[in-house]
C-alpha angles and dihedrals in degrees: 000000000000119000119218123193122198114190117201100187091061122071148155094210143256114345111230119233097222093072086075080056119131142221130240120178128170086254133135103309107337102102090020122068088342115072093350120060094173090180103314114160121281098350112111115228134184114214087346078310120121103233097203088063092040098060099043079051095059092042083052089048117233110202097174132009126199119210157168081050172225107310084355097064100067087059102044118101112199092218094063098059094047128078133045105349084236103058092049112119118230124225136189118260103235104179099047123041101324084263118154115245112210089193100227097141104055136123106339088033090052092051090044100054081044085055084050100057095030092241137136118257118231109192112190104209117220105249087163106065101005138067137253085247103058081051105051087045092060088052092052091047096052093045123023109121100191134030112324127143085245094051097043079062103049078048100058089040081067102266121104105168113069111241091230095229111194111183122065130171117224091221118300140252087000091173096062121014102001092064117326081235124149131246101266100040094050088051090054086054096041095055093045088052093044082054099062096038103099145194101229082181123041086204087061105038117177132250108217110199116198113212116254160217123306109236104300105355094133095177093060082057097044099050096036090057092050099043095035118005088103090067104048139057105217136001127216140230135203123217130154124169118232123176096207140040116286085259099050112021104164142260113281092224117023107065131143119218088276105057080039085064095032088062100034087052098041080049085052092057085070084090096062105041084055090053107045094040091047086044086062092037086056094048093054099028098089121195089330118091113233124200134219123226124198090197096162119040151149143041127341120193141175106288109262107271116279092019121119113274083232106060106067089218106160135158129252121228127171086270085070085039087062102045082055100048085047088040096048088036080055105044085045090054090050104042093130094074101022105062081169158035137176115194113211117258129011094184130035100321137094107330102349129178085220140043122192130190112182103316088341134118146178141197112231131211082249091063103044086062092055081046094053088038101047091106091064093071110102090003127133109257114238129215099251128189132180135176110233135178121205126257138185153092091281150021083248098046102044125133136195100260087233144022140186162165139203140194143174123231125211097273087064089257112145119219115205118192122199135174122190106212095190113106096195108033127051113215132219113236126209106193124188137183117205108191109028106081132229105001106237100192140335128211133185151166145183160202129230155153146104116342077244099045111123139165116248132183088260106046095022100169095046093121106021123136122271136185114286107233125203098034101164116208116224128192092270095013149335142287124220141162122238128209121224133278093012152132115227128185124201125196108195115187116200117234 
């Protein structure tokens, strides 16, 4: 038996909805086809939005969405994708597959699809390839309120309220693909674009996020914060968690109990990149408070066989189920210093949420844990504390058996969240809640199978959550057996 403890008088703070955001790039599938249908045969759109995503996005709960990228973003240049769909010029997609891309989602269609699904939109602007002032200019164009040359153009594309767009990316992975650049001459760029990037209304002030550090390159970080960190309000990290090498990654879906440690305890190691990056951004961030955002995260595998190397389309087992249950567990115990994350990807690529196939979709075993974790967002975060014992094939790949979160929503209910890591036992948990009186009910479900369990077209509710049955009250909790390789929600309402 493994004793929890959950301790309602102790708290970091609120945790920020933005850390359950997501990630859109024009990449493989995702816009086209994915979330975007812009009059493709047979499949039904709203507005050029699939309905039928739109809607299992909203039951998920999307709070932010980054797009245009990603790669793509530092090639992206926002004039290309406004105006009449059939002006537009096409280009050719270099980073992912060599398509040609006929822009004709671009800025109004991105900030309709975030009206459909009531988020906030995140733009990531392209330092690489363009200038500070086709950046400035897009700025100008979301969110001008009165006469502007950029607003007199928004106006004339069909939209005359700005939009009032608060998060902007000042380029992305600067260091790789967005400019090869160092660390010091990305931070002079970085605070000459911040500059120009302007709050046209003091109700709507903008949040201007550097880009970051790749995984643990401390010194990005380091020299980023003391030549720029004045000028900017948060600054992001990449991490994705790949089993593998960059050349051979792994299969999604085939893995033996090795590569399954390997990844559970390469997900883990999120912890400590978020506390040793926050430790520097506090040294250098003064009297301001500035934030981290996570705003590329999760698994990458080898493509699916017979996709297109590309894409990035993958599929998305328990096993990815698990690394978002750990990853989510770790952003909320840490929400005073991520006020965001951005898993990659929400459609069809990387670890998405979604898969679609025609005017088919699926639910993956990823989106059912944003599902069971939705009450987090804008919860207090909650002191947690469980007993573990390790588990794996070897010393170097063993993880803690379980791992959780909790939080407490406005009504006073407590949300407890616990993944059991183990693929072959299932654990008793005794949890108990200091702080909160006389427990009234408890509730809980989960989501379980094997580590390779996954949901197909065919067979598209293989792996979905279901009520958790036996849950024994006790005098300050509950007691419940978990099965093995699993992710389990409790809802405790106090008395």
């Amino acid at each position: 038996m493994s004793k929890a403890i959950i301790n309602a008088n102790r708290s970091r703070g609120v945790i920020n909805r933005n850390i359950y955001g997501h990630f859109a790039e024009h990449l493989g599938r995702c816009i086209y086809g994915g979330l975007y249908a812009g009059g493709q045969s047979g499949i039904p759109s709203e507005n050029g939005m699939r309905p039928d995503v739109v809607r299992a996005l909203r039951a998920m709960g999307v709070p932010v969405l980054r797009w245009p990228g990603g790669c793509f973003a530092d090639t992206y240049h926002w004039r290309d994708g406004v105006g009449p769909r059939h002006t537009r010029r096409k280009i050719v997609n270099t980073n992912w597959g060599g398509v040609t891309e006929d822009n004709s989602f671009g800025t109004h269609e991105f900030l309709e699809l975030c009206r459909q699904l009531e988020c906030e939109p995140y733009i990531s602007g392209n330092v690489g390839s363009g200038t500070v002032q086709e950046f400035s200019d897009w700025v100008e164009y979301c969110n001008m309120g009165g006469l502007s040359p950029m607003a007199d153009l928004r106006r004339a594309n069909g939209r005359e309220d700005p939009w009032h767009v608060r998060y902007w990316g000042i380029g992305n992975e600067a260091w790789g693909c967005g400019g090869n650049m160092r660390p010091e001459f990305y931070a002079d760029l970085c605070r000459q674009y911040a500059t120009y990037l302007r709050s046209y209304d003091s109700a709507h002030p903008l949040c201007r996020i550097a880009s970051g550090a790749n995984a643990d390159d401390y010194h990005w970080t380091k020299v980023l914060m003391e030549r720029a960190g004045e000028f900017v309000d948060a600054v992001s990290m990449h991490y994705y968690t790949v089993p593998g090498d960059w050349t051979h990654k792994g299969s999604a879906t085939e893995f033996d109990r090795g590569a399954y440690f390997t990844t559970l305890q390469k997900a883990l190691r999120l912890d400590e990149l978020i506390e040793n990056h926050t430790r520097i951004i506090r040294q250098y961030q003064g009297g301001r408070r500035v934030g981290l955002v996570v705003d590329e995260w999760g698994t990458w595998f080898d493509v699916e066989p017979g996709t297109n190397p590309g894409f990035l389309y993958q599929q998305n087992t328990m096993r990815d189920a698990l690394v978002a249950a750990v990853s989510l567990n770790i952003f909320n115990n840490h929400c005073d210093s991520v006020v965001m994350a951005n898993i990659a990807q929400i459609v069809n690529v990387l670890q998405a949420v979604i898969l679609t196939e025609g005017d088919r979709m699926l639910l993956t075993p990823t989106y059912h844990v944003f599902e069971m974790y939705r009450k987090h967002q804008d919860a207090r975060q909650l002191e947690s504390y469980v007993e573990t014992s390790l588990i794996g094939e070897t010393e170097e790949g063993r993880v803690p058996n379980l791992h959780i979160s909790a939080s407490q929503g406005p009504d006073g209910t407590v949300l407890i969240t616990a993944a059991n890591l183990d693929d072959a036992q299932g654990a008793v948990l005794d949890c108990s809640l200091a702080g909160m009186g006389r427990v009234e009910s408890v509730a809980g479900r989960v989501l379980s199978g094997g580590a390779n369990a996954h949901n197909t077209f065919e067979a598209p509710e293989t792996v979905r959550p279901v009520p958790l049955e036996n849950i024994e009250q006790t005098a300050d909790g509950f007691k419940v057996a978990l099965p093995s390789c699993c992710v389990a929600a409790f809802e405790v309402r106090p008395g």
